[in-house]
C-alpha positions as CSV (number, residue, x, y, z in Angstrom):
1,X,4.4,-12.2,10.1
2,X,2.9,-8.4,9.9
3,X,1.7,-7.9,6.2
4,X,0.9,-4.6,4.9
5,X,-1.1,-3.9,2.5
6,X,-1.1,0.2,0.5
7,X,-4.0,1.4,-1.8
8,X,-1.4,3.3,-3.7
9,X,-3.5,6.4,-4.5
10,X,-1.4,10.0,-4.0
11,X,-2.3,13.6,-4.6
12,X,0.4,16.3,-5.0
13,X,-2.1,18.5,-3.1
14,X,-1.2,16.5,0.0
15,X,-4.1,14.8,0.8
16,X,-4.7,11.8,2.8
17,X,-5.6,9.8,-0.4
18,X,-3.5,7.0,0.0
19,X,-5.3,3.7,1.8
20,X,-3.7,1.5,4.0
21,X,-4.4,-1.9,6.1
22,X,-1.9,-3.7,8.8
23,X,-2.2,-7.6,9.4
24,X,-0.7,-9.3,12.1
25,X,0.2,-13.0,12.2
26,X,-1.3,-16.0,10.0
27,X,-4.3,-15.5,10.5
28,X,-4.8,-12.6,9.6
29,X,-5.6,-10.1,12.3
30,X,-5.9,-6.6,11.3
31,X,-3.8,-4.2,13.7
32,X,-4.9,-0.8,11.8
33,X,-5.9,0.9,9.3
34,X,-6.9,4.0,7.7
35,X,-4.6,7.0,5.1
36,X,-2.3,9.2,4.7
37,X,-1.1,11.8,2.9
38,X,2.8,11.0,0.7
39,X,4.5,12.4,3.5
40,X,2.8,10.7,6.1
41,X,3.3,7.3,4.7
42,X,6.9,8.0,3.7
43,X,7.6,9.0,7.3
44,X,5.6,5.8,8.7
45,X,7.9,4.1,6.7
46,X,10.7,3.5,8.0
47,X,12.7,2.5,4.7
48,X,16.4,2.1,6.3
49,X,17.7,-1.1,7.8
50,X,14.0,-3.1,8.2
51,X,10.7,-2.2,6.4
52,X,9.2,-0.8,9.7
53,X,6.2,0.8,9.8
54,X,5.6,2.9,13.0
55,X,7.8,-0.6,15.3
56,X,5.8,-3.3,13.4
57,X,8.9,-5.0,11.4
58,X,7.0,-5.6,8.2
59,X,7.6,-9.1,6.4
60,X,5.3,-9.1,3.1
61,X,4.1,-5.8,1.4
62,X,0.8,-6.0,-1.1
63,X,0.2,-3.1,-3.3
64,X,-2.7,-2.2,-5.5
65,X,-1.4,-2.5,-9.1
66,X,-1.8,0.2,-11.1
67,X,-1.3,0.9,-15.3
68,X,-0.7,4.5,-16.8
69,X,-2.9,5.1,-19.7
70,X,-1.7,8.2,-21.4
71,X,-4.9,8.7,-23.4
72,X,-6.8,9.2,-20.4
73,X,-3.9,10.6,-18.1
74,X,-3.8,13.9,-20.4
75,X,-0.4,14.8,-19.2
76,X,-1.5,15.2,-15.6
77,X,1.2,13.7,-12.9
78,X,0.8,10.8,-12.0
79,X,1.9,10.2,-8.1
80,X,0.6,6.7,-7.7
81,X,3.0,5.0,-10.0
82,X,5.6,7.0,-7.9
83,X,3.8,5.7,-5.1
84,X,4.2,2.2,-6.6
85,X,8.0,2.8,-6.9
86,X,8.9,4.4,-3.9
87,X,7.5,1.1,-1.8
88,X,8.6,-1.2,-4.1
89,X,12.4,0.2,-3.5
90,X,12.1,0.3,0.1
91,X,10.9,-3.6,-0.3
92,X,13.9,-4.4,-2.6
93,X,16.7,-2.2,0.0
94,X,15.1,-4.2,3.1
95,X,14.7,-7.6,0.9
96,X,10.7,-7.9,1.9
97,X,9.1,-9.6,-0.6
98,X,6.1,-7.2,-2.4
99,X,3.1,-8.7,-4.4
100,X,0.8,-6.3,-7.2
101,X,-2.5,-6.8,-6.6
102,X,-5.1,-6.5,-9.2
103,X,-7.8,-4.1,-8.0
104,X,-10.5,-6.8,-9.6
105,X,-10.1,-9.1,-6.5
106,X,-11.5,-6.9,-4.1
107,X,-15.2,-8.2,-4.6
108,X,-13.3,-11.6,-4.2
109,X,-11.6,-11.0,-1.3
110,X,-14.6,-9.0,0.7
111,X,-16.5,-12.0,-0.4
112,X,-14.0,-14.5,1.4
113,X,-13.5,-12.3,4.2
114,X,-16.9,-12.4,5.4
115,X,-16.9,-8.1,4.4
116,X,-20.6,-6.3,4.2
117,X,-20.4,-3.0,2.8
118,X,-22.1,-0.4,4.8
């Protein structure tokens, strides 16, 4: 099983904003991890045929959840719900099953993973 999991986050001024973690097998090994900028990540992802990300075939894809709120938005764009959808597509076109995660777990999960923060 090689899980990947995407911090969703993208600028249009083609920054490397958006965060990203590889896991290999059940136990959770981390292979890599680091961001990219939108185009990175869409070229990384392979999105015909299997989910591939750079030759790991990717079975599970976890995504950071995130909610437009227009009152605070102003009117900017918003390319981390495009983010959201693009992955979510490629997930649906390959048939990999995708999970939203709420950004509250973190302090949950750093918790359970044994994580100090520097």
């Amino acid at each position: 099983m090689t899980l990947l999991a995407i911090d969703p986050r993208r600028s249009f001024r083609g920054e490397k904003t958006i965060g990203y973690a590889l896991f290999q097998d059940s136990g959770g090994r981390e292979i890599e991890r680091g961001a990219l900028s939108w185009d990175l990540l869409m070229k990384r992802l392979n999105m015909f045929g299997d989910l591939d990300f750079d030759g790991y075939v990717i079975s599970q894809v976890v995504i950071e959840d995130f909610i437009n709120n227009e009152k605070s938005r102003g009117g900017q764009q918003d390319g981390t719900s495009e983010c959201i959808g693009a992955v979510e597509f490629a997930c649906i076109k390959a048939e990999v099953p995708f999970t939203r995660q709420k950004p509250s777990i973190l302090p949950v999960a750093m918790h359970h993973a044994g994580y100090v923060q520097k």
